[in-house]
C-alpha positions as CSV (number, residue, x, y, z in Angstrom):
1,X,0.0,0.0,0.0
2,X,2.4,2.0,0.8
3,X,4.4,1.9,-2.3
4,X,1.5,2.5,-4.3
5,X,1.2,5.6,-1.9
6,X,4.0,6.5,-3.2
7,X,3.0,5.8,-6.8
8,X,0.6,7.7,-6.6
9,X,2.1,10.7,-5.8
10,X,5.1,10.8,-7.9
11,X,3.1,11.8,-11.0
12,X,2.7,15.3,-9.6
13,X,6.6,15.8,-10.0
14,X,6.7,17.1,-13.5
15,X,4.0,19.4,-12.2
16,X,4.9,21.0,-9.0
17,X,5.5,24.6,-10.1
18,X,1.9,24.1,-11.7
19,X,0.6,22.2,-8.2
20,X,2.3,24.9,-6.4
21,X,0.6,28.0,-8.5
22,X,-3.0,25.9,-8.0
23,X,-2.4,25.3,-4.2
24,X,-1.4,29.0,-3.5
25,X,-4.6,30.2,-5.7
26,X,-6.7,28.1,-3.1
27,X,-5.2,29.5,-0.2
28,X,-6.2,33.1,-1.9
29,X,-9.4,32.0,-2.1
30,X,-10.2,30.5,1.2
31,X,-9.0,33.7,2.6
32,X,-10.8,36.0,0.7
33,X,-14.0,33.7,1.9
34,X,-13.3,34.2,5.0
35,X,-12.5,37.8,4.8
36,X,-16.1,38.7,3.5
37,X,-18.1,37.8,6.5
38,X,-15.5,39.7,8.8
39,X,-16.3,42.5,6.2
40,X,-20.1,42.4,6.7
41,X,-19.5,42.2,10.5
42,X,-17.6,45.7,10.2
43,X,-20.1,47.5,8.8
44,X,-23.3,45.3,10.7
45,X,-21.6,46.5,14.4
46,X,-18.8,48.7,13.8
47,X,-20.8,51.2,11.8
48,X,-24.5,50.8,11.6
49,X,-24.2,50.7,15.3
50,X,-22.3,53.6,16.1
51,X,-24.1,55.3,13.2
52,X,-21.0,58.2,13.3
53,X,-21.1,61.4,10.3
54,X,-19.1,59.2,8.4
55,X,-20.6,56.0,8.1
56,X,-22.1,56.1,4.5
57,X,-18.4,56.7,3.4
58,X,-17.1,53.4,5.4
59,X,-19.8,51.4,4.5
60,X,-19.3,52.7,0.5
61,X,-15.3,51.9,1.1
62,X,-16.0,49.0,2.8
63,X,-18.3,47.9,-0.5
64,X,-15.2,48.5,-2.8
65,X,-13.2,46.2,-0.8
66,X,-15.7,43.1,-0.9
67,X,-16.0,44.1,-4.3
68,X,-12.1,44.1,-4.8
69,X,-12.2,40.6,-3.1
70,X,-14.7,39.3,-5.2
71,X,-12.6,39.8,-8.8
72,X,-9.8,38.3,-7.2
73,X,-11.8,35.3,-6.1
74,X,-13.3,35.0,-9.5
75,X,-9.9,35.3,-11.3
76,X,-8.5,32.9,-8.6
77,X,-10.7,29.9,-9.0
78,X,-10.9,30.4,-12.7
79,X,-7.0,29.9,-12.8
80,X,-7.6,26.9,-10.4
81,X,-10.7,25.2,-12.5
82,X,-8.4,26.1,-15.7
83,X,-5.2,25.2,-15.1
84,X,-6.1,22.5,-12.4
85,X,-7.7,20.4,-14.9
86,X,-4.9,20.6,-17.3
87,X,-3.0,19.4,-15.2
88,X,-5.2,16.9,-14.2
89,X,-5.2,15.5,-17.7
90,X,-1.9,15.9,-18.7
91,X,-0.8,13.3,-15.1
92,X,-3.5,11.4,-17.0
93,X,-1.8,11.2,-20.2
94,X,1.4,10.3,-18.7
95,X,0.1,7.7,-16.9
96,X,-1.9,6.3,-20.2
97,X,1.1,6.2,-21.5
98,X,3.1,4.6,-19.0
99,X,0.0,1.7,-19.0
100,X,0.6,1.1,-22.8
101,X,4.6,1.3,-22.8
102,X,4.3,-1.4,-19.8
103,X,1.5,-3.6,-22.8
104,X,4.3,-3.6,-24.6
105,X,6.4,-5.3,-22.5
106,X,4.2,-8.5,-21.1
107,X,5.0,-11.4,-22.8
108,X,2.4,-13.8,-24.9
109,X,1.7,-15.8,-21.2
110,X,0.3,-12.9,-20.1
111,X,-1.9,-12.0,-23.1
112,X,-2.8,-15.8,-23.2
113,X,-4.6,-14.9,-19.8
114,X,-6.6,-11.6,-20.8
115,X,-9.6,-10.8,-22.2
116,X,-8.7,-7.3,-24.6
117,X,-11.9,-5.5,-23.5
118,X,-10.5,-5.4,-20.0
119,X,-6.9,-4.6,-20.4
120,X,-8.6,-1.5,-23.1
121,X,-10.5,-0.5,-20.1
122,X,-8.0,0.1,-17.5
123,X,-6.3,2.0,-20.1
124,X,-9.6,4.1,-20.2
125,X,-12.4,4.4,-18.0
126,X,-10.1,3.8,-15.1
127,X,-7.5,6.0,-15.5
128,X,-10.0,9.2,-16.5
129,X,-11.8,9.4,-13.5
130,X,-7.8,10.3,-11.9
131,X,-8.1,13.3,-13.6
132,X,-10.5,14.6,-11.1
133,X,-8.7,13.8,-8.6
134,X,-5.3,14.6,-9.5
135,X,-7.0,18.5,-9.7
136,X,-9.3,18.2,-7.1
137,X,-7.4,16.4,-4.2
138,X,-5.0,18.5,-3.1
139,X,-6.7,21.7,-4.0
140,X,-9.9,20.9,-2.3
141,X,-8.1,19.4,1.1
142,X,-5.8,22.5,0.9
143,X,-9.3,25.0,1.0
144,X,-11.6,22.7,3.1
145,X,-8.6,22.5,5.8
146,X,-8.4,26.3,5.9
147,X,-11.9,27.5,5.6
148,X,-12.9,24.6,8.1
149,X,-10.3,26.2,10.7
150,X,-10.8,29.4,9.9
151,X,-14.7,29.3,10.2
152,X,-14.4,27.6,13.2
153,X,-11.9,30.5,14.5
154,X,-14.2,33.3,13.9
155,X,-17.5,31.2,15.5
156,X,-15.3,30.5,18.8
157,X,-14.3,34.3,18.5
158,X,-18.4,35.2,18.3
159,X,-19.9,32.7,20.9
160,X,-17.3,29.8,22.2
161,X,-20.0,28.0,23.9
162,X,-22.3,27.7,20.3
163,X,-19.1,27.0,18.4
164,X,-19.1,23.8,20.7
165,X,-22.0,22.7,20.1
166,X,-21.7,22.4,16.2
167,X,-18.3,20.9,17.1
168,X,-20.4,18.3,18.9
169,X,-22.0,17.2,15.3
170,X,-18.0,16.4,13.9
171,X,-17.1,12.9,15.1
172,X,-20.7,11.5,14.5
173,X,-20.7,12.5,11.1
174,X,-16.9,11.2,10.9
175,X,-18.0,8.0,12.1
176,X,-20.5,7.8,9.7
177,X,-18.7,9.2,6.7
178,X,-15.8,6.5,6.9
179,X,-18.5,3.6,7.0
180,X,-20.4,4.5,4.1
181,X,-17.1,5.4,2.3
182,X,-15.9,1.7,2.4
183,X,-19.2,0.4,1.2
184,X,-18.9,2.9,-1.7
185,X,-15.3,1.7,-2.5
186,X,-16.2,-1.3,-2.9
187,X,-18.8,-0.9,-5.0
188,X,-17.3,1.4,-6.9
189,X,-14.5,-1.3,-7.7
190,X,-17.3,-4.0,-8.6
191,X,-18.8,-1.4,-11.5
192,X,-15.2,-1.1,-12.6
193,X,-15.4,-4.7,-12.9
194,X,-18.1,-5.1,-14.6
195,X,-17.9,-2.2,-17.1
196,X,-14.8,-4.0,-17.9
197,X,-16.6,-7.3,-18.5
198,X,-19.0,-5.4,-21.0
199,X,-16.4,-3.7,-23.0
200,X,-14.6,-7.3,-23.2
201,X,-18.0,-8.9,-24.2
202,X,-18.3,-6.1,-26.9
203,X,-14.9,-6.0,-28.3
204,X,-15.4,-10.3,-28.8
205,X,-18.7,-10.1,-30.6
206,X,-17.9,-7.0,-32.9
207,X,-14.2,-8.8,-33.7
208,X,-16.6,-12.0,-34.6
209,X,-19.4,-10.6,-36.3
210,X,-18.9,-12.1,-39.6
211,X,-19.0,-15.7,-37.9
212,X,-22.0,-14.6,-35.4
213,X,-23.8,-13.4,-38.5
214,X,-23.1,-16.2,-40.7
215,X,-24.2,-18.5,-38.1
216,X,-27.3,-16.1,-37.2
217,X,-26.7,-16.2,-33.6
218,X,-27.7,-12.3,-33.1
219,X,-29.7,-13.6,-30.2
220,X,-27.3,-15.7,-28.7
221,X,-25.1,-12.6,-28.3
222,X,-28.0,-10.7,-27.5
223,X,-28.4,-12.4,-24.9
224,X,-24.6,-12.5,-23.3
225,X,-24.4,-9.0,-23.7
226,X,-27.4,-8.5,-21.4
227,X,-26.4,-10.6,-19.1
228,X,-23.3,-8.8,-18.5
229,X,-25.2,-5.3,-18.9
230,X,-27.3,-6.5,-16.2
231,X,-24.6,-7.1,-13.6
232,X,-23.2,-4.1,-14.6
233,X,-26.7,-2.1,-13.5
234,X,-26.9,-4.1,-10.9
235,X,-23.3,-2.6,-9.5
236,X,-23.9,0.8,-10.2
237,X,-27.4,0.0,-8.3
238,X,-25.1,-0.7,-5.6
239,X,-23.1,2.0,-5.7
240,X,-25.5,4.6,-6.2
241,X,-26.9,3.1,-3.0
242,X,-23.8,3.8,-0.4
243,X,-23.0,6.9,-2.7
244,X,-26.9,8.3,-1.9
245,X,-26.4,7.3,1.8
246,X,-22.9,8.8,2.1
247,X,-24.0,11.9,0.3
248,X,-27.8,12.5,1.6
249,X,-27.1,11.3,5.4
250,X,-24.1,14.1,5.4
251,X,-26.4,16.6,3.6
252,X,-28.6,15.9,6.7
253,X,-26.2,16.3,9.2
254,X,-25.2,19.7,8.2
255,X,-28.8,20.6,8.0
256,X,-29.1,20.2,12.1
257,X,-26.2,21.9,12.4
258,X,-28.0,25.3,11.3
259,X,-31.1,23.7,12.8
260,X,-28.8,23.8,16.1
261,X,-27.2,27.1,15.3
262,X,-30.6,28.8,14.7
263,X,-32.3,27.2,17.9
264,X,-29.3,28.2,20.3
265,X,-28.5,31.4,19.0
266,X,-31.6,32.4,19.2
267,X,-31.9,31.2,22.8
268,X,-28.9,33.4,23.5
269,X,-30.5,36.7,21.8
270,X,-33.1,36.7,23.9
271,X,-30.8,36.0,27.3
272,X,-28.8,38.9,26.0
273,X,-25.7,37.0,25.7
274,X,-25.6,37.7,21.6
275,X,-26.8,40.4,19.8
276,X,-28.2,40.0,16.3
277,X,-25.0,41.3,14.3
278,X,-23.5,38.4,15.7
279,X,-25.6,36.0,14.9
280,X,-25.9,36.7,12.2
281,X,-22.0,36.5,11.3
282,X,-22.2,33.4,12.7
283,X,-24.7,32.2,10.6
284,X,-22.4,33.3,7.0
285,X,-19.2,31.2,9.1
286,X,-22.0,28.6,9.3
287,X,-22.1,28.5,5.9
288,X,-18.3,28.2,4.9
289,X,-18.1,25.5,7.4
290,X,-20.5,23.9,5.4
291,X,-19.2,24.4,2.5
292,X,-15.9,22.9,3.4
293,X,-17.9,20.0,4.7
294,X,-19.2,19.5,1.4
295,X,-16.7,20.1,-0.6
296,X,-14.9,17.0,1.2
297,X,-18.0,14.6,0.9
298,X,-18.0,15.7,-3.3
299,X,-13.7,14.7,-2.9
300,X,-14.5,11.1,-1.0
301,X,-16.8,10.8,-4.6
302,X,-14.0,11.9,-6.7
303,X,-11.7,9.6,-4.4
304,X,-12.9,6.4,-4.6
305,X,-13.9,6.5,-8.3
306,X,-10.5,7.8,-9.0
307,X,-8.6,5.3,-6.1
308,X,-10.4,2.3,-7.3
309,X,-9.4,2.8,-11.0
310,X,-6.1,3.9,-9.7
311,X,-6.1,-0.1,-8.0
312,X,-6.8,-1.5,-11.1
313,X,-4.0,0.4,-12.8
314,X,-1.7,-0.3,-10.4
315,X,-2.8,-4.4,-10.6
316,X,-1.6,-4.7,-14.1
317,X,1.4,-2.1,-13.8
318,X,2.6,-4.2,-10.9
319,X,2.9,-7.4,-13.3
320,X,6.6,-8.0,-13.7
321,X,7.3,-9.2,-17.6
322,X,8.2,-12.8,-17.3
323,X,10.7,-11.9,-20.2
324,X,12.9,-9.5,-19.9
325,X,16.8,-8.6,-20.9
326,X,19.0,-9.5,-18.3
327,X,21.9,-7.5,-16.7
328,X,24.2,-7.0,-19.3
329,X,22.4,-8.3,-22.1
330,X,24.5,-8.2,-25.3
331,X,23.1,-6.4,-28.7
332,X,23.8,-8.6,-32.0
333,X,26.3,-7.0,-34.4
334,X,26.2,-10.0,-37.2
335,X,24.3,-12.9,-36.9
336,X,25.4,-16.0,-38.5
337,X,21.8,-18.0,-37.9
338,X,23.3,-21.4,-35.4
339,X,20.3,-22.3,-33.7
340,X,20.7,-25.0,-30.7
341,X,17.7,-26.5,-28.7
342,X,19.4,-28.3,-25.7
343,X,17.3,-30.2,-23.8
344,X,14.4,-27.7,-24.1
345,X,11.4,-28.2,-22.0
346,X,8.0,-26.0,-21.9
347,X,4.8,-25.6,-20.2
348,X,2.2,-23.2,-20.5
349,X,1.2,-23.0,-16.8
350,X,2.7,-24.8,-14.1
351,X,0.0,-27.6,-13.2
352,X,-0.1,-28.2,-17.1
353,X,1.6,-31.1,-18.9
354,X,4.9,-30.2,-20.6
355,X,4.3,-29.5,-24.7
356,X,8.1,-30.1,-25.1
357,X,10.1,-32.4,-23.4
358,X,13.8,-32.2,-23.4
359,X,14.1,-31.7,-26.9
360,X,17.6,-31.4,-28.6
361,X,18.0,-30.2,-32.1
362,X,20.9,-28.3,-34.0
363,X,19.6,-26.3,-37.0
364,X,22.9,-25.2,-39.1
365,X,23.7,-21.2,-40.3
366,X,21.6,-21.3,-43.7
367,X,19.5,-24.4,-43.3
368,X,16.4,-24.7,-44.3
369,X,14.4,-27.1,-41.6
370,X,10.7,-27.8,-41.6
371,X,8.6,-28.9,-38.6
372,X,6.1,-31.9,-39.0
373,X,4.1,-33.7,-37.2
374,X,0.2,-33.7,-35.9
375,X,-1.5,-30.8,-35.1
376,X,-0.8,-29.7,-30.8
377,X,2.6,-31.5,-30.9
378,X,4.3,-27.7,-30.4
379,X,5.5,-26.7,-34.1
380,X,4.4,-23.0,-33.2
381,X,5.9,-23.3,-29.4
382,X,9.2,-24.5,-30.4
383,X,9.7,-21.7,-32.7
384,X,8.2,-19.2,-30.0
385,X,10.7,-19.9,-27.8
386,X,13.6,-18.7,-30.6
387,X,12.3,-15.1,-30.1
388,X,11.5,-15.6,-26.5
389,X,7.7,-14.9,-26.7
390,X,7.6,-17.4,-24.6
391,X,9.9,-18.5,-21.8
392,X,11.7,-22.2,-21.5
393,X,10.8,-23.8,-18.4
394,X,14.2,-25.6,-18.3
395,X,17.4,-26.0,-20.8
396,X,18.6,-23.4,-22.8
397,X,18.1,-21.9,-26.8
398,X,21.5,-21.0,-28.3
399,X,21.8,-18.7,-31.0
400,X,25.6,-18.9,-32.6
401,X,26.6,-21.0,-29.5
402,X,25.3,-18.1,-27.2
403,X,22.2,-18.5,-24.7
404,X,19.3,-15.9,-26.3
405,X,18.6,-14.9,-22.3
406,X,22.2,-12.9,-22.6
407,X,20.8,-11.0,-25.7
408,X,18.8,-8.3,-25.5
409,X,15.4,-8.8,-26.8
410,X,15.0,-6.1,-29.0
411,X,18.3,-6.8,-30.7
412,X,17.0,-11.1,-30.8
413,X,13.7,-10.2,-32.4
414,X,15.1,-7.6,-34.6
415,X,17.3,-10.0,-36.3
416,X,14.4,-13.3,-36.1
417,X,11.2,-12.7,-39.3
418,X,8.1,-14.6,-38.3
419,X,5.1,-14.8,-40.7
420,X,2.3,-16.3,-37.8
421,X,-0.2,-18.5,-39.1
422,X,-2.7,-15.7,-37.4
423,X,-2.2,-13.2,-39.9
424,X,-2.8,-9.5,-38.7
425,X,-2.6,-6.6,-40.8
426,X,-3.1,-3.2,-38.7
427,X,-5.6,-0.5,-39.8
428,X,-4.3,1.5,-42.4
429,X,-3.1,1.1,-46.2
430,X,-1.3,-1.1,-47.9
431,X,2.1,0.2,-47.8
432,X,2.0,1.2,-44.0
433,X,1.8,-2.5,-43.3
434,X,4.2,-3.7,-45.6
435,X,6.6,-0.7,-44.1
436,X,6.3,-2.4,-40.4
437,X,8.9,-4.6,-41.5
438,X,11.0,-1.6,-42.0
439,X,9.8,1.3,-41.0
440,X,12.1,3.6,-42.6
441,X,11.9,1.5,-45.9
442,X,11.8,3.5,-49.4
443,X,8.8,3.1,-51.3
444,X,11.1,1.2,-54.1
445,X,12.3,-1.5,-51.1
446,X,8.5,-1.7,-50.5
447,X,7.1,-2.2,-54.2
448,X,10.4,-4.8,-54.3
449,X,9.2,-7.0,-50.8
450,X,5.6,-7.2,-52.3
451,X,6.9,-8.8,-55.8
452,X,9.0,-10.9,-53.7
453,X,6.0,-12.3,-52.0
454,X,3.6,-12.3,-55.3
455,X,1.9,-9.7,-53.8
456,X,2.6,-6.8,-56.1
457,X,0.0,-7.7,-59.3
458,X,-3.3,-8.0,-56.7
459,X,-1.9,-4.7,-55.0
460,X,-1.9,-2.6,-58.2
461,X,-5.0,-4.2,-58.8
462,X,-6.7,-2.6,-56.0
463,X,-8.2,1.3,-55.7
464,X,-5.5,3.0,-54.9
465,X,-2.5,0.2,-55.7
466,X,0.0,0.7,-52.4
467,X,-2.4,3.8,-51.0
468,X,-5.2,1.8,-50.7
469,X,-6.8,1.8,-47.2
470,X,-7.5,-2.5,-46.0
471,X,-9.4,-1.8,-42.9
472,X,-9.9,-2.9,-39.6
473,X,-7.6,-6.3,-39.7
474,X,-7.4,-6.0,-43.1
475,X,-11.2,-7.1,-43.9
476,X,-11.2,-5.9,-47.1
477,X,-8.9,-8.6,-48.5
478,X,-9.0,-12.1,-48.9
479,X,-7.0,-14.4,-46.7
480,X,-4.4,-15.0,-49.3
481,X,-3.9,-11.4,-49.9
482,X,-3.6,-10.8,-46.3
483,X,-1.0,-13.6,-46.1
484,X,1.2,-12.2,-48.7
485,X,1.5,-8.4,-47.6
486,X,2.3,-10.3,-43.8
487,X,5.3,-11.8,-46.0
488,X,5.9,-8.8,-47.9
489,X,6.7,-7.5,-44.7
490,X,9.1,-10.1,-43.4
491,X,11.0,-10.1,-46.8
492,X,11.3,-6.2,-46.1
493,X,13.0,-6.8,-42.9
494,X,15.3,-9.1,-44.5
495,X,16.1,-11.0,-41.2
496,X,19.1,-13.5,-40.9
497,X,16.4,-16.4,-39.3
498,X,13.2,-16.6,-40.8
499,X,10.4,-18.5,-39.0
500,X,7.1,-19.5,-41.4
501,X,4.4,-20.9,-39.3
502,X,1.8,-22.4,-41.9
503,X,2.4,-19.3,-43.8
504,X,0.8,-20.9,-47.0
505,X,-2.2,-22.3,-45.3
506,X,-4.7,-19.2,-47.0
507,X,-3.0,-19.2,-50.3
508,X,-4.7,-20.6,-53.5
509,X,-2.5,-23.1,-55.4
510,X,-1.2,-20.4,-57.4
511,X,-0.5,-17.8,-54.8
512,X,1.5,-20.8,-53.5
513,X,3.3,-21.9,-55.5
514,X,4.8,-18.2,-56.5
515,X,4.9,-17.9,-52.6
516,X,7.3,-21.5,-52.5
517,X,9.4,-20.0,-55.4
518,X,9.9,-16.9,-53.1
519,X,10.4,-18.4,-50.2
520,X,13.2,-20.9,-51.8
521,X,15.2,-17.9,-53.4
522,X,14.6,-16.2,-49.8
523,X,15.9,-19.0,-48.2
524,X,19.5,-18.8,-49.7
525,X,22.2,-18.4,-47.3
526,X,19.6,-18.0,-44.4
527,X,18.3,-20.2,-41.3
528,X,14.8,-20.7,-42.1
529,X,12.3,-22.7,-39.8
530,X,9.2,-23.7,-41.8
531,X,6.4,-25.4,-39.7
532,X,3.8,-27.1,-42.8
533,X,1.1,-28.8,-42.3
534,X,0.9,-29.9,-46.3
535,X,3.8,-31.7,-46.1
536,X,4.3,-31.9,-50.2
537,X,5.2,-28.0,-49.7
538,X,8.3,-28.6,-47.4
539,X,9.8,-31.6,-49.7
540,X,13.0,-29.6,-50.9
541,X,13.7,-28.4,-47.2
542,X,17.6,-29.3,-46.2
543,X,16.2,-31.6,-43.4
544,X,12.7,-32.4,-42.3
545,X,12.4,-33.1,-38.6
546,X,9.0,-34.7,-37.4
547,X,8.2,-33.8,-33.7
548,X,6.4,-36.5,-31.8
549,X,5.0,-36.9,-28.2
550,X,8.3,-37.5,-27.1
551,X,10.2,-35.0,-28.7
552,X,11.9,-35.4,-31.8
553,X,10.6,-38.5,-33.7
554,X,12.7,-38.7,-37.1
555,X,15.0,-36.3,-39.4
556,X,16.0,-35.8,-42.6
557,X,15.6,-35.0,-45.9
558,X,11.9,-35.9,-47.8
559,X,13.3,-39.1,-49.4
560,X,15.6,-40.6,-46.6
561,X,12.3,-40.0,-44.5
562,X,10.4,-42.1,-46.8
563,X,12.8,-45.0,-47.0
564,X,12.4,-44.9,-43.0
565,X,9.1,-45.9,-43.9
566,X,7.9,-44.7,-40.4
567,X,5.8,-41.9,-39.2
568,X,7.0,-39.1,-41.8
569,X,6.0,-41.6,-44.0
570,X,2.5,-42.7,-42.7
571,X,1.7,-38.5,-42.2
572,X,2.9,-38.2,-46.2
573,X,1.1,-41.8,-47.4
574,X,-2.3,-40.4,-45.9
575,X,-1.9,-36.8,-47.1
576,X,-1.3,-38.3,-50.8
577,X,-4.6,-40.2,-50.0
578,X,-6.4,-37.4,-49.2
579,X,-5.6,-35.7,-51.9
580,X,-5.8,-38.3,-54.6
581,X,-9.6,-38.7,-52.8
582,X,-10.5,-35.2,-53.6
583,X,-9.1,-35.5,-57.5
584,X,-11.0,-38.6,-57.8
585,X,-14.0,-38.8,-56.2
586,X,-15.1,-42.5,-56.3
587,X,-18.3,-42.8,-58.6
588,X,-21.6,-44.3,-56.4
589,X,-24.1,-45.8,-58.3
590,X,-27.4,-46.8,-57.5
């Protein structure tokens, strides 16, 4: 707690000249608050009373100065409202930004574990309701502390014994205060919940609407989204409960205060021991103390909505990156391509079985290797590992007879292409996504990539060739075009390791085979690590190794596999089945 204390606070520091200017402003304007009832109280007893020659004249110079007061309270809280909020938003900004920097960091386990609606809503709704808070916290502690005090230094002044009284009210409404403030925390941290529940709900069925309309299941999600919706109202129902009983109850309480004040001061008028000017000075002080008092319940409001989405922030910045560069980590200056698996083992979570088990395997500088073997063996989590998505559980990945934990992982993954068999193209045109590969690429190096990957005759087809916009996740292509402008892009950044996980699996027969005759010119004088499902796509690979439930089951090349005659060959024999099935249906007759 207390660190996030501490947290907390240290996003002021880039502001303090600004938090000192808004705290000084609030000091000005509790004392000129003060000042004007001590300014009607001079001219209620120290001049209508005495009624002297020149009383007009003191009550006229005595108007100028409340006057005076006023303009500077107006100009003062209009530099605190102002300015306060910028500020505000700005500590909101950075600490948006911190949130997203830290995204960047968390590894795939983490993601694996998330739902994207949430993590966008702690990025959001959580963090703007700080802004409030960030402006209003110190500055209305800062004028409820001094008007409080300062009200309560001009009643005991006027009457001690009736200033004691309303003192009496104070702990009770304490007491009462910190009760209902807990219940509203709480339930404030439940709607945060749930609002985050909602957005994640959203985010799924809008990211799947073309499968929830093609399977005309409107109702279905109908149907979740209400129920999610519903324990969101039901929350806030909650929270507008202890928020209504917080707020209301101390309403009430300040409400028999004056009830007190006008009871016992009038008792006191009539046994002489207050005269009416003071009374009714007392009753304006009354009102500043109340206003303070107000003021604070409106903060506790601002508080928890702002502490509880400050908790939630603070949950996910407080999750240390599993992966991350060690002391000293190394950046790559030329990398040959040696990969070495030695006895490489991996888990997802701890209680779960292990997908690789002490695996072993050498891949040489410039060999081209392809993965086999059924589907959930670990193809795609044995080439994770290279660019340390993931993390090994135990034994070690060598790249050019170094362990990858000693390099740094921008400098790894900078130097590692991988075309994931879950293509994703970013909002945006053409070009832009080709360019991620290299970001400060030429337009020439672009055009060049997208030939590379038989990409360049659909592109020039399209409205506006390399300036044409694809969409949200590129919808507005088809899954082979999306596949080739994801290898455009690894051809662009021209890594010394290339890693191809199914990367022909959405491509016509056409698109493929250009993409093959690519990839085999690509593959020159590079380590490349193709994981294939067909396995007639991979025969002219250097060495085919077939993973199994016990690690690696066979290597080699496609026809020293075959003469093996084990289970490369059975995986090949019933692909060639398959396929000779589909180009030969068997005729039934009746």
């Amino acid at each position: 707690m207390k660190s996030r204390t501490k947290k907390f606070f240290s996003y002021y520091k880039p502001y303090l000249g600004l938090l000192t200017a808004d705290l000084a402003c609030a000091f000005i304007v509790s004392a000129v608050t003060l000042a004007l009832p001590l300014c009607i109280r001079y001219i209620t007893v120290n001049v209508l009373e005495e009624n002297s020659s020149d009383s007009l004249s003191q009550i006229y110079m005595m108007g100028a100065v409340m006057l005076a007061l006023v303009i500077i309270h107006t100009i003062f809280n209009m530099f605190i409202s102002y300015q306060g909020h910028m500020m505000g938003a700005k500590m909101e900004g950075d600490m948006r930004s911190e949130m997203f920097d830290h995204y960047q960091k968390l590894s795939f386990r983490f993601y694996d574990g998330q739902k994207t609606g949430q993590l966008m809503t702690r990025t959001t709704n959580d963090i703007f309701g700080l802004t409030e808070l960030f402006h209003h916290g110190p500055e209305d502690i800062v004028i409820s502390v001094l008007k409080f005090a300062g009200a309560f230094g001009i009643l005991f002044y006027i009457d001690a014994k009736l200033a004691l009284i309303v003192l009496l009210f104070l702990p009770i409404m304490a007491v009462y205060a910190f009760y209902y403030n807990n219940k509203m925390n709480a339930a404030l941290r439940r709607s945060k919940d749930r609002i985050g529940d909602i957005n994640a709900q959203v985010e799924d069925t809008l990211s799947g609407i073309r499968v929830v309309q093609s399977f005309a299941n409107e109702e279905i999600e109908k149907k979740k989204f209400a129920y999610e919706n519903n324990r969101f109202v039901q929350s806030r129902r909650e929270g507008y409960k202890s928020e209504t009983l917080f707020h209301e109850g101390l309403i009430a309480f300040t409400q028999l205060i004056t009830i007190a004040v006008i009871v016992f001061g009038g008792a006191a008028i009539v046994n002489a021991s207050m005269d009416l000017a003071d009374l009714l000075t007392f009753f304006l002080c009354i009102g500043i103390l109340i206003e303070p008092i107000q003021r604070l319940v409106n903060f506790a409001r601002l508080y928890q909505e702002g502490i509880t989405g400050f908790d939630r922030f603070m949950d996910i910045l407080e999750v240390e990156p599993d992966i991350q560069d060690t002391p000293g980590a190394i950046e790559l200056k030329h990398v040959h391509g040696h990969v070495e698996f030695i006895d490489a083992s991996f888990r997802y979570n701890v209680n779960d079985d292990a997908v690789l088990k002490n695996v072993s395997l050498h891949i040489k500088a410039g060999e081209y290797v392809a993965l086999v073997g059924p589907s959930g063996i670990g193809k795609s989590t044995l080439c994770s590992l290279i660019p340390r998505f993931y993390e090994l559980n135990e034994g070690a990945i060598l790249l050019d007879g170094r362990n990858i934990k000693e390099i740094s992982l921008r400098s790894l993954r900078r130097n590692i292409g991988f075309v994931q068999q879950d293509v994703y193209l970013f909002a945006g045109t053409v070009s832009d996504n080709i360019r991620y590969g290299k970001m400060d690429a030429t337009m020439d190096e672009i055009v060049e990539a997208a030939k590379k990957a038989n990409a360049h005759d659909f592109i020039m087809e399209l409205p506006d060739g390399y300036d044409t916009d694809i969409g949200q996740r590129g919808v507005k292509l088809s899954g082979g075009q999306k596949q080739r402008l994801s290898i455009a892009r690894v051809f662009l950044k021209n890594p010394p390791i290339i890693i191809f996980d199914e990367a022909t699996s959405s491509l016509d027969n056409e698109s493929e085979k250009a993409v093959q005759d690519s990839l085999e010119t690509l593959t020159h004088n590079r380590t490349t690590l193709v994981i294939a499902h067909r396995l007639s796509t991979v025969r002219n690979a250097h060495r085919i190794i077939v993973l199994a439930d016990n690690g690696v089951d066979e290597q080699g090349t496609h026809d020293e596999l075959l003469a093996m005659n084990g289970t490369y060959a059975n995986l090949y024999n019933m692909q060639l089945i398959n396929v000779n099935t589909l180009e030969h249906p068997a005729v039934v007759k009746d």
